[in-house]
N, C-alpha and C positions, 0 to 999 in steps of 0.2 A: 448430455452435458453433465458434466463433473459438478455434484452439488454439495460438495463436502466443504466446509471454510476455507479462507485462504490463509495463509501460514502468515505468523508477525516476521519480517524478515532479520536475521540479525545482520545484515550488513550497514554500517551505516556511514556507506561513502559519500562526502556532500551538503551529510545531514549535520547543522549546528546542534549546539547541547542546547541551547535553548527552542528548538526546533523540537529534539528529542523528547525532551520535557512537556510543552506544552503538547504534542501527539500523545503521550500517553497519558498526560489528563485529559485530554477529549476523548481518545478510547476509553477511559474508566467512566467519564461522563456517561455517553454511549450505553458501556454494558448495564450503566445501573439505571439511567434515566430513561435512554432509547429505545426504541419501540422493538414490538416484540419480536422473535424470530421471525425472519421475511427469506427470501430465495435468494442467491448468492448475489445475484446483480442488481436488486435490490435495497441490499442493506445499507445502511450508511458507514454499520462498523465493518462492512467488508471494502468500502469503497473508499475508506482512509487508508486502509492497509494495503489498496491499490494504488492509491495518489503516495504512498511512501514509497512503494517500490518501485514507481516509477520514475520517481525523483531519484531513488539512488540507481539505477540506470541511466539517465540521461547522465549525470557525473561522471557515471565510468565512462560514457562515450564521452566524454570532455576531457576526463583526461588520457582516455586512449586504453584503457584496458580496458578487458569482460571482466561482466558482473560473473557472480556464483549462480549455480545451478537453481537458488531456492527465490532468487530475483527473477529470472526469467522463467520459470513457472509463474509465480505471481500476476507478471507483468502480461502475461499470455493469458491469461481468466478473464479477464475484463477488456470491455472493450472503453475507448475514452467517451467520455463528456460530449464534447465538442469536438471540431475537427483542431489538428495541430497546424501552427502555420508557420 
C-alpha cells in the first residue's frame, strides 16, 4: 500500500468559500496542534483531505461531469468511515 500523503486537491467543485476557509483552518489546526505522524489511514490530516475530495466528487456526479485525475486518486486511498446509504 501506497504510504506517501494524499495530495490537497485543487478542484473545488461544490465546495463553498466558507467551506474552503474553515477546511483550511482545521488543516493548519491539525499540522500544528495534531498529533504526530501516524500511517496514511490513520491520520486525521490525511482523513480531511479525504472527506474534501470526496465531497468534490460526489458534486461532479451531481452535476454530471468527471472529476480530474488528482480527485480520483485521492478518493481511491481511503476507504469510508461508515457505510454510504
Amino acid at each position: 500500500m501506497d504510504e506517501s500523503p494524499l495530495p490537497i486537491i485543487s478542484d473545488t467543485t461544490g465546495l463553498s468559500v466558507g467551506y474552503r476557509i474553515f477546511w483550511r483552518l482545521k488543516y493548519l489546526g491539525l499540522s500544528i496542534f495534531g498529533p504526530a505522524e501516524r500511517r496514511v489511514l490513520a491520520s486525521p490530516r490525511e482523513r480531511i483531505k479525504w472527506d474534501r475530495a470526496v465531497k468534490v466528487m460526489r458534486a461532479h456526479e451531481a452535476a454530471g461531469t468527471l472529476p480530474d485525475e488528482q480527485t480520483l486518486y485521492t478518493v481511491s486511498r481511503m476507504e469510508p468511515r461508515r457505510p454510504q446509504g
